[in-house]
C-alpha positions as CSV (number, residue, x, y, z in Angstrom):
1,X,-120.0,18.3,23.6
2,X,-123.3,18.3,25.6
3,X,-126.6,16.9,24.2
4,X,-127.4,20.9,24.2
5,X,-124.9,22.1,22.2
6,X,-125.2,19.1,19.6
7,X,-128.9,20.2,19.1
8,X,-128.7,23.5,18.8
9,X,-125.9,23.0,16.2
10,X,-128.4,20.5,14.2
11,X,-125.9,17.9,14.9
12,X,-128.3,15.3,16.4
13,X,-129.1,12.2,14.1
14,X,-133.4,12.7,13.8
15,X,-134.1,9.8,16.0
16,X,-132.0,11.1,18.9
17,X,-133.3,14.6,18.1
18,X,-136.8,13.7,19.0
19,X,-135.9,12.1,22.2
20,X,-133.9,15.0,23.5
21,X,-137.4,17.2,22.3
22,X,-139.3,14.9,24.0
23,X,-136.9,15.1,27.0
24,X,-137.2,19.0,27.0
25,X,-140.8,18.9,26.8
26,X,-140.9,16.9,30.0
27,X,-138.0,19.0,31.6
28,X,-138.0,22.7,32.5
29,X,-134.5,22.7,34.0
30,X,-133.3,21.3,30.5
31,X,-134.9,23.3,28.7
32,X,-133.5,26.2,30.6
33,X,-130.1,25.0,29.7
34,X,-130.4,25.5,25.7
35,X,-131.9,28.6,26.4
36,X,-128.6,29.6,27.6
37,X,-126.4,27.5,25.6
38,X,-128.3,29.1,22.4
39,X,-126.6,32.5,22.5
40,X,-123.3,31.1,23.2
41,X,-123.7,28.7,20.5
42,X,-125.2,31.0,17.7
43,X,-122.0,32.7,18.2
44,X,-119.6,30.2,17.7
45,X,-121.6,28.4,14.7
46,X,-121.3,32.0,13.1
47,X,-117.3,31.8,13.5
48,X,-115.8,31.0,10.3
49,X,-114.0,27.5,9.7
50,X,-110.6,28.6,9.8
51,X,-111.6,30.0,13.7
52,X,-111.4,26.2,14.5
53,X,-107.9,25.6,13.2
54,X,-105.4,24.9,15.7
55,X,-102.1,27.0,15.4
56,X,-99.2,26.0,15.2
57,X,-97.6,26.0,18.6
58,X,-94.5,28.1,18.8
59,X,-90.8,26.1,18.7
60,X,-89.6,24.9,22.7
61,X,-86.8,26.5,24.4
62,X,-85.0,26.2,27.3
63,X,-85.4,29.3,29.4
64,X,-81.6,31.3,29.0
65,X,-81.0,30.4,33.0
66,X,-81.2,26.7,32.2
67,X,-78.8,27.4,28.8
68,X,-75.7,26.5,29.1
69,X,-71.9,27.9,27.7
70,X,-70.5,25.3,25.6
């Protein structure tokens, strides 16, 4: 996950928080960046938590023209 993404989540530890503030004080292409990351990621921290379970993949078989008559 970007730095971005981490922030805008709240998922920065404080010390590394204020460094990427003080980076996007200092940056305007940065901050640029989390302003369009934060739309995408208020959306997906607003999913619930079963949203980010994986599924469980579906059982493998051989296509029927590689089957063969036994």
């Amino acid at each position: 996950m970007s730095d971005a993404a981490d922030y805008l989540l709240g998922e920065m530890e404080p010390e590394r928080a204020a460094r990427f503030e003080a980076e996007l004080a200092r940056d305007a292409a940065l901050r640029a960046e989390v302003e369009r990351l934060r739309p995408v990621v208020a959306r997906l921290d607003a999913l619930p938590g079963e949203a980010w379970e994986r599924p469980e993949p579906p059982p493998l078989q051989a296509p029927a023209s590689a089957r063969r008559e036994v």
